[in-house]
DRENDO-1510 file (C-alpha; in Angstrom, 1 decimal, always signed):
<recs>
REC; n; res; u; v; w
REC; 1; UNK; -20.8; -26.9; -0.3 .
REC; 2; UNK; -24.4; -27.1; +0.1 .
REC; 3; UNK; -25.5; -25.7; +3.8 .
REC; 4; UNK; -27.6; -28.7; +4.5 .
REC; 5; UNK; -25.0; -31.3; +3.3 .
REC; 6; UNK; -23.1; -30.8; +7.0 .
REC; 7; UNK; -24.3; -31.6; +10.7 .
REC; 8; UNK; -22.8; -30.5; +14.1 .
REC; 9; UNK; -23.5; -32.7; +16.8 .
REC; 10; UNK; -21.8; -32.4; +20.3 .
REC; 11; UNK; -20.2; -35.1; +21.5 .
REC; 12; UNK; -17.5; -36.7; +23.7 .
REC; 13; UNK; -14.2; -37.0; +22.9 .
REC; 14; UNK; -12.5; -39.7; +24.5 .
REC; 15; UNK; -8.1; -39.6; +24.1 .
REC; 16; UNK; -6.2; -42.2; +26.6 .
REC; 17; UNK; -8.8; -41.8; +29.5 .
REC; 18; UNK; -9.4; -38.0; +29.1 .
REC; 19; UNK; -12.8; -37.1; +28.2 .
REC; 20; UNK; -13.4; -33.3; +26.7 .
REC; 21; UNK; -16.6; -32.3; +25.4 .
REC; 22; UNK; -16.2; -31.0; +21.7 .
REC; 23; UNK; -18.2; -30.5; +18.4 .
REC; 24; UNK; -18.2; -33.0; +15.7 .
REC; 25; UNK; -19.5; -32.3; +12.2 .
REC; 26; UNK; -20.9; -34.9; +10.5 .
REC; 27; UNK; -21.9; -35.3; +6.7 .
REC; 28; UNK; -26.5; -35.5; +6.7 .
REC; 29; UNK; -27.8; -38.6; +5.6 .
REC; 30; UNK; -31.3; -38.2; +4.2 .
REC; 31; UNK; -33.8; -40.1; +2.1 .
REC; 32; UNK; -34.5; -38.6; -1.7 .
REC; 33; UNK; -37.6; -39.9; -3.2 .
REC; 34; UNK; -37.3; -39.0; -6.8 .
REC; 35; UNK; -40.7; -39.4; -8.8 .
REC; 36; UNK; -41.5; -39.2; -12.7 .
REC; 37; UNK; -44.3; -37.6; -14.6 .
REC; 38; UNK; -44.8; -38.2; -18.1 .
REC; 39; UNK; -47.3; -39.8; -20.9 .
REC; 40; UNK; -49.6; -38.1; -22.8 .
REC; 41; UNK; -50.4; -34.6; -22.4 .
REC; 42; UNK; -54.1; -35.4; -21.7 .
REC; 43; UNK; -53.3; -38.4; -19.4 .
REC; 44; UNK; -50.1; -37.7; -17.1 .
REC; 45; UNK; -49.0; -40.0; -15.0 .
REC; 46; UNK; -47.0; -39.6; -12.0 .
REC; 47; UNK; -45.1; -42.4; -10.3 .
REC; 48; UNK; -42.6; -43.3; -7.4 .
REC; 49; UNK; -39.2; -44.4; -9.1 .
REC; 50; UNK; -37.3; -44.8; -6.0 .
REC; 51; UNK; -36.1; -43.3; -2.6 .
REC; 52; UNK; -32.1; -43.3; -2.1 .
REC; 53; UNK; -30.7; -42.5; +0.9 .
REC; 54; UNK; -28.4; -39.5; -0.4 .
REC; 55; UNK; -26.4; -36.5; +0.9 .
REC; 56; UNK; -28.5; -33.3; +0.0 .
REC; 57; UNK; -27.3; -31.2; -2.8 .
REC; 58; UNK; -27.2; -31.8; -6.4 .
REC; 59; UNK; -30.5; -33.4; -5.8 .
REC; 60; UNK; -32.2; -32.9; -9.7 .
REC; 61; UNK; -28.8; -34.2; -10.8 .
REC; 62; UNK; -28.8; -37.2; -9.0 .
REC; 63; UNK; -32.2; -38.2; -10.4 .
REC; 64; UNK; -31.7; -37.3; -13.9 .
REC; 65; UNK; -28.4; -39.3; -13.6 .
REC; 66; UNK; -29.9; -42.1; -11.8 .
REC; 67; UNK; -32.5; -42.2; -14.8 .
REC; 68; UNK; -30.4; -42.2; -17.1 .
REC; 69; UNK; -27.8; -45.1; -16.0 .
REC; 70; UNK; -30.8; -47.0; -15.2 .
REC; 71; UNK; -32.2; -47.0; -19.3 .
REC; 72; UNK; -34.7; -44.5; -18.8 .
REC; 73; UNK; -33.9; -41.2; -19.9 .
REC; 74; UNK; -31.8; -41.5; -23.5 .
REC; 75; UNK; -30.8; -38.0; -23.5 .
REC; 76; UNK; -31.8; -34.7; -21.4 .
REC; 77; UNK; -33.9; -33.3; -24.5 .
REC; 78; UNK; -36.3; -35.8; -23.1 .
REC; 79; UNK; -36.6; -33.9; -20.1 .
REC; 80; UNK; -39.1; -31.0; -19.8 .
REC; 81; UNK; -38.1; -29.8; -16.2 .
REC; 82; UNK; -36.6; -31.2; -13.0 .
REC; 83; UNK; -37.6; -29.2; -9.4 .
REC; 84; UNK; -37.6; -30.0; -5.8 .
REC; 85; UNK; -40.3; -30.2; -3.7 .
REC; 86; UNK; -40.6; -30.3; -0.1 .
REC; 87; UNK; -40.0; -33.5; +2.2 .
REC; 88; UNK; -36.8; -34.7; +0.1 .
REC; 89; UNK; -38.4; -35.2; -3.2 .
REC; 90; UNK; -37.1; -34.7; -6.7 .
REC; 91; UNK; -39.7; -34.8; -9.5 .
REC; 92; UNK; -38.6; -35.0; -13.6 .
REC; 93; UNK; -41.0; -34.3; -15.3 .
REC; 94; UNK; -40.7; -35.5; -19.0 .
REC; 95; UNK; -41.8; -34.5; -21.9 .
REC; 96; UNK; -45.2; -35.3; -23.7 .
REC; 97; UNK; -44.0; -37.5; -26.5 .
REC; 98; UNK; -41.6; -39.9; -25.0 .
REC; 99; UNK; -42.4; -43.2; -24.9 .
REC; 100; UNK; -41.5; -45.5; -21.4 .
REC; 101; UNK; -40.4; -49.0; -20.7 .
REC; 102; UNK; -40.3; -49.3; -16.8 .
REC; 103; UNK; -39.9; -53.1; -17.4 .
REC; 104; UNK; -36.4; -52.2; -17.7 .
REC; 105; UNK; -36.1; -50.1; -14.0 .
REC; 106; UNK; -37.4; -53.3; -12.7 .
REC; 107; UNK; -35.4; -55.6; -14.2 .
REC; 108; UNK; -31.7; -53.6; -13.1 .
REC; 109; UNK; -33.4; -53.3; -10.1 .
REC; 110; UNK; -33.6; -57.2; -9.9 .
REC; 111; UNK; -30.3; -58.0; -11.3 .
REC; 112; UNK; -27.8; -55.2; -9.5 .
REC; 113; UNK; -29.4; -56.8; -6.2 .
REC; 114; UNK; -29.1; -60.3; -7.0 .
REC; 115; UNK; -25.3; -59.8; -8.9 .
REC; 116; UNK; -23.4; -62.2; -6.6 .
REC; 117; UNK; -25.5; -65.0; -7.8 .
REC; 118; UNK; -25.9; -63.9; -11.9 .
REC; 119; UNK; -23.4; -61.9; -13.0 .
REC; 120; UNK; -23.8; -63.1; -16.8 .
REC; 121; UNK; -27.7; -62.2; -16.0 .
REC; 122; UNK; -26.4; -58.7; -14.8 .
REC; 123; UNK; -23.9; -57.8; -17.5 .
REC; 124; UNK; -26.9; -58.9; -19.6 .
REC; 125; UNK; -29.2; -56.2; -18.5 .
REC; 126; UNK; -26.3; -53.8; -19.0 .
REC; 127; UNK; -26.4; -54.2; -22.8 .
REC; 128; UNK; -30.1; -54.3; -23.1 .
REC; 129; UNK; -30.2; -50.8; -22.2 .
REC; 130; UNK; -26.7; -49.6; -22.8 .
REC; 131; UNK; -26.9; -47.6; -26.6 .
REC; 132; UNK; -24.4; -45.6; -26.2 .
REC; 133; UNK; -21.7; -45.2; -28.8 .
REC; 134; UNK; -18.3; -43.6; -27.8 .
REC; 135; UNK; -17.7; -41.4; -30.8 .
REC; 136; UNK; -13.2; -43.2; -30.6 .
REC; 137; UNK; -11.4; -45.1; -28.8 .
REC; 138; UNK; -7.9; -43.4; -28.6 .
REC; 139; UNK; -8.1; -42.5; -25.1 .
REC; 140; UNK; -4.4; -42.8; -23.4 .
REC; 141; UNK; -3.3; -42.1; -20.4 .
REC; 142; UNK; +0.0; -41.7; -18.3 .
REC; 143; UNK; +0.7; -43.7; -15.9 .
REC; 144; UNK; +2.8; -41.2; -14.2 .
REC; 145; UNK; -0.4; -38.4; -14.3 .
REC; 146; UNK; -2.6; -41.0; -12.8 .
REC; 147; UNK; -0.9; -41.2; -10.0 .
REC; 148; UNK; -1.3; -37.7; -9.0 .
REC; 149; UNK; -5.2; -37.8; -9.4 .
REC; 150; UNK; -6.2; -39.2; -5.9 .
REC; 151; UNK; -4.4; -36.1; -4.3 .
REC; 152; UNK; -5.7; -33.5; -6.6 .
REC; 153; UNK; -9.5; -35.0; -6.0 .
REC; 154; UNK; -8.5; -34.7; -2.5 .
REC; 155; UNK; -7.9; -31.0; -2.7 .
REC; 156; UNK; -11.5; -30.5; -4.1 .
REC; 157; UNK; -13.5; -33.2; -1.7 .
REC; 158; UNK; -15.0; -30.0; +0.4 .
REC; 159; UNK; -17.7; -32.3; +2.3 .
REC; 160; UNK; -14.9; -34.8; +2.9 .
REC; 161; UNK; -12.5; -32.0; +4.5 .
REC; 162; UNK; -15.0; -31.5; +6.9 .
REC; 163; UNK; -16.6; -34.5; +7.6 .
REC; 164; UNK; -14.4; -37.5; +6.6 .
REC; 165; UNK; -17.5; -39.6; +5.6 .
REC; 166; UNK; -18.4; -39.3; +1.9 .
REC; 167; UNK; -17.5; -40.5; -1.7 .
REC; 168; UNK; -16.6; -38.5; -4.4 .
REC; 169; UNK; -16.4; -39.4; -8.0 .
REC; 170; UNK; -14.3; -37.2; -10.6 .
REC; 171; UNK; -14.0; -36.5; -14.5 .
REC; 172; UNK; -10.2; -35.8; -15.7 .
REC; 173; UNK; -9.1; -35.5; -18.9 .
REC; 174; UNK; -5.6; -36.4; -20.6 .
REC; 175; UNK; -3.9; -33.5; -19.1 .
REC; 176; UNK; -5.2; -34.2; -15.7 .
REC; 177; UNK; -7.5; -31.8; -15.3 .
REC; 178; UNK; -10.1; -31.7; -12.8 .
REC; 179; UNK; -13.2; -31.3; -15.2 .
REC; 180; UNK; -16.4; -32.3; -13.0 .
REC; 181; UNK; -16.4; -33.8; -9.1 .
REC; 182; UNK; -19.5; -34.8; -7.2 .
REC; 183; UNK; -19.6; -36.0; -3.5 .
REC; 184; UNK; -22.5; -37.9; -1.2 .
REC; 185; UNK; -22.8; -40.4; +1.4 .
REC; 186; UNK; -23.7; -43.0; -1.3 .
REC; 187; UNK; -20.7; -43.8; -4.0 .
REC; 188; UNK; -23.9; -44.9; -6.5 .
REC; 189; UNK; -25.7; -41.5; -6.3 .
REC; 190; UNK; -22.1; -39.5; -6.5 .
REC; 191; UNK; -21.3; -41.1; -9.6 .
REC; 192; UNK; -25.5; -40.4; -10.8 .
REC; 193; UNK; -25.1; -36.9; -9.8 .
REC; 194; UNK; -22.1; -36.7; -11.6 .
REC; 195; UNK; -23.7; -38.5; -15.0 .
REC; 196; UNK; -26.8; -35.7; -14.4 .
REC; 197; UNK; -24.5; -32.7; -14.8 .
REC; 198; UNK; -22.7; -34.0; -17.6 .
REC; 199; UNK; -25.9; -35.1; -19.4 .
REC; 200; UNK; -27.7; -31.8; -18.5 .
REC; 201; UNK; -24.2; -29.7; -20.0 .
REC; 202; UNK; -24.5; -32.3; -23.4 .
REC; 203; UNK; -21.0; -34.2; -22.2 .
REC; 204; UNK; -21.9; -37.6; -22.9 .
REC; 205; UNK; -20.4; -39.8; -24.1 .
REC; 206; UNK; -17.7; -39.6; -21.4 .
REC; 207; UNK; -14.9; -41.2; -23.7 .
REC; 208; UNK; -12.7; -38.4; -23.0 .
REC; 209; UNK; -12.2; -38.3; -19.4 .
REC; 210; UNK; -10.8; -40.9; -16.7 .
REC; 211; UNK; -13.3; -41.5; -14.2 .
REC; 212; UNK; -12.0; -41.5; -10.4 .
REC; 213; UNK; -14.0; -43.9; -8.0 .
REC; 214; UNK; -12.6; -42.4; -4.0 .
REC; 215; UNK; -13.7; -45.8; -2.6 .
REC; 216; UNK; -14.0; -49.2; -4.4 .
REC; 217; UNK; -15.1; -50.1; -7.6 .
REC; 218; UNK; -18.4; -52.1; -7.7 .
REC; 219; UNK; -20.0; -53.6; -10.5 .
REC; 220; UNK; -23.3; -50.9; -10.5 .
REC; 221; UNK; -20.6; -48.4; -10.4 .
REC; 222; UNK; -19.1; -49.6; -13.7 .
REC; 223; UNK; -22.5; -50.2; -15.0 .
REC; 224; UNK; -23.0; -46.6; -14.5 .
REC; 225; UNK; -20.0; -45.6; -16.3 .
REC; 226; UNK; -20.7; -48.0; -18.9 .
REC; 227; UNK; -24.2; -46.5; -20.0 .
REC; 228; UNK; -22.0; -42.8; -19.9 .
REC; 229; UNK; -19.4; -44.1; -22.4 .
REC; 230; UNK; -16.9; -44.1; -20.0 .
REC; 231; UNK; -13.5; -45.8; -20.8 .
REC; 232; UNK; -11.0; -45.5; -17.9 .
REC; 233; UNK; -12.4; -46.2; -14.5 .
REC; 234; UNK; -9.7; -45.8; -11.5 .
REC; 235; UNK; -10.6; -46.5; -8.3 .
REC; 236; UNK; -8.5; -46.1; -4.8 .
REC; 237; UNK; -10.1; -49.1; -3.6 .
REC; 238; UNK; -10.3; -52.5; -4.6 .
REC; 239; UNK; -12.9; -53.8; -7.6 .
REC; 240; UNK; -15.3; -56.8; -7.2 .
REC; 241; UNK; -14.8; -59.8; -9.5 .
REC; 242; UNK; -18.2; -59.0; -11.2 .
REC; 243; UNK; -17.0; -55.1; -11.9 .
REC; 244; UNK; -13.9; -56.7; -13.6 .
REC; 245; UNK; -15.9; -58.9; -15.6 .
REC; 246; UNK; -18.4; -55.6; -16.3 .
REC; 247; UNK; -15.2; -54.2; -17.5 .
REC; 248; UNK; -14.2; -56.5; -19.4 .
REC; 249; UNK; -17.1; -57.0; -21.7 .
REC; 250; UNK; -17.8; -53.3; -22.1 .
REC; 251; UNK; -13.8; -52.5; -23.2 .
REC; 252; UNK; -13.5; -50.3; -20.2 .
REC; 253; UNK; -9.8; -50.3; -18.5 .
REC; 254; UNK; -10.4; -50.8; -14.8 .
REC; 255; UNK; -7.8; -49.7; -12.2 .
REC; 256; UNK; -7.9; -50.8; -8.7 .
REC; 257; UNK; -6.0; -49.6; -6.0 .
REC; 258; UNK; -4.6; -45.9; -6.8 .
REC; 259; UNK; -2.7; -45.0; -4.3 .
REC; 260; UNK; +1.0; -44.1; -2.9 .
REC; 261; UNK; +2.8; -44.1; -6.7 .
REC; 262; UNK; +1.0; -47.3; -7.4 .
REC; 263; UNK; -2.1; -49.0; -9.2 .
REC; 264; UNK; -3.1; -52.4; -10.4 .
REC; 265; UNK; -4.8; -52.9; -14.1 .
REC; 266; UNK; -7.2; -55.2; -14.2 .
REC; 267; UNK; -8.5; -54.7; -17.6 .
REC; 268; UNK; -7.7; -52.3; -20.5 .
REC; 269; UNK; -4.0; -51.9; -20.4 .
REC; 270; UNK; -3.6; -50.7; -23.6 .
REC; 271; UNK; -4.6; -47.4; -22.5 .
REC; 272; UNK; -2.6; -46.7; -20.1 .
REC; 273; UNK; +1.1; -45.3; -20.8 .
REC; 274; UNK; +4.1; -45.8; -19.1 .
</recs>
C-alpha cells in the first residue's frame, strides 16, 4: 500500500452523547493530470489529456490504462516511457512513429458524459475504437466459485481495510484465483490502473479472467472492460440500464449484485455454470 494513498486526521467521535477525541484515517484524494508527448521526432508535441481526481499509487498505470480504454494507445509497444513528475502529473511519452487521432478522446469524452440521453450514440463510440479480438470464447464459470470472490477480494482490499472508502477492481481466473487487484477513490481509474498493468505485463485480451467491479457496474466501466476483451464482468452492486445494454452488444455476461450466496445475470448466461 502506497504511503501517500492513506491520511490521518483527528477528529471527534461522537457514540450516544459521548464525545472522545480519536484518529481517523482516511484514503487521499488528489488530482492526476496525465499529459502525452508524441509526433515526429523533430516536432514533439506535448499535450494535457486529462486531470482525474485519483488515489495516489499506480499512477503510470492508471494513465496508460486510461489511454488505452479511451482508443488511444493500441498496444504498450507504442509506448516509449511513462514517469512521474512533480505536482501530480503523469507523462507517456510515445514513440516517434505512431500516428494519433485525438478526435476520438474527444468524442468518448462527449458521449460517456452525455450517456443518459444517447446510449445507442455511446455504444457507438465503443465500437469505433474497440479492435480488440478475444483470441475464444469458452470462458465458463461456476456459479458456486463466484460466489466466494467478493470475500476473497476483500481479504486483499489493503486501502479499504484501513480506510473503508475506495473501489477495487479484480482479475480471477477459472479456478478463482486472485490474478491482479487495483484500488482508488474513483471505480473508473481502478479498473484503468488495472487495464495499465495488464497491458504493460502483454495480458490483453482479458478473455480469460472474470472481472470483479467492488461497487456498481456503470456503463464506462463496461466500456472499459470491453476495449480489454473482457467477457465476465461481476459486480457487488447494481448495473445501469445502459451498462446492460453495453453488455449486451459486446457478448459480455454481466452480473449484478454478488453478494450473500447470491447474484443476478443480466446478460451472458451461458457462461456461467451451475
Amino acid at each position: 500500500m502506497p504511503e501517500n494513498a492513506i491520511a490521518q486526521v483527528a477528529i471527534k467521535k461522537v457514540n450516544t452523547g459521548n464525545i472522545t477525541d480519536k484518529e481517523d484515517v482516511l484514503a487521499v484524494e488528489e488530482p492526476l493530470e496525465i499529459r502525452l508527448n508524441y509526433g515526429p521526432a523533430n516536432n514533439r508535441i506535448q499535450k494535457s489529456i486529462s486531470v482525474t481526481m485519483r488515489t495516489p499509487g499506480n499512477d503510470t498505470e492508471l494513465a496508460i490504462g486510461f489511454l488505452y480504454t479511451e482508443g488511444i494507445l493500441k498496444n504498450y509497444a507504442q509506448v516509449k516511457g511513462a514517469f512521474t513528475i512533480p505536482d501530480n502529473i503523469v507523462q507517456v511519452v510515445l514513440k516517434e512513429d505512431i500516428p494519433l487521432d485525438l478526435s476520438k478522446l474527444e468524442r468518448n469524452f462527449y458521449t460517456t458524459s452525455s450517456c443518459g440521453v444517447c446510449g445507442k450514440s455511446s455504444i457507438d463510440a465503443v465500437k469505433t475504437t474497440c479492435d480488440i479480438v478475444p483470441l475464444s470464447d469458452t470462458l465458463r464459470f461456476d456459479a458456486g466459485l463466484i460466489y466466494k470472490l467478493p470475500d476473497i477480494l476483500r481479504q486483499h482490499q489493503q486501502v479499504f481495510d484501513s480506510t473503508g472508502g475506495l473501489h477495487a477492481s479484480a482479475l480471477f481466473d477459472t479456478k478463482g484465483n486472485l490474478m491482479l487487484t487495483r484500488e482508488d477513490v474513483g471505480r473508473h481509474n481502478a479498473l484503468d490502473k488495472l487495464i495499465g498493468v495488464a497491458l504493460e505485463r502483454n495480458m490483453l485480451p482479458l478473455d480469460n479472467y472474470l472481472l470483479l467491479l467492488s461497487g456498481r457496474a456503470s456503463f464506462e466501466l463496461v466500456q472499459k472492460a470491453a476495449m480489454a476483451g473482457i467477457k465476465i464482468v461481476a459486480a457487488v452492486g447494481a448495473p445501469s440500464s445502459l451498462a446492460v445494454s453495453t453488455a449486451k452488444e459486446f457478448g459480455i455476461s454481466l452480473i449484478g449484485f454478488l453478494r450473500d450466496q447470491r447474484f443476478n445475470i443480466y446478460t451472458g448466461a451461458e457462461r456461467i455454470g451451475f
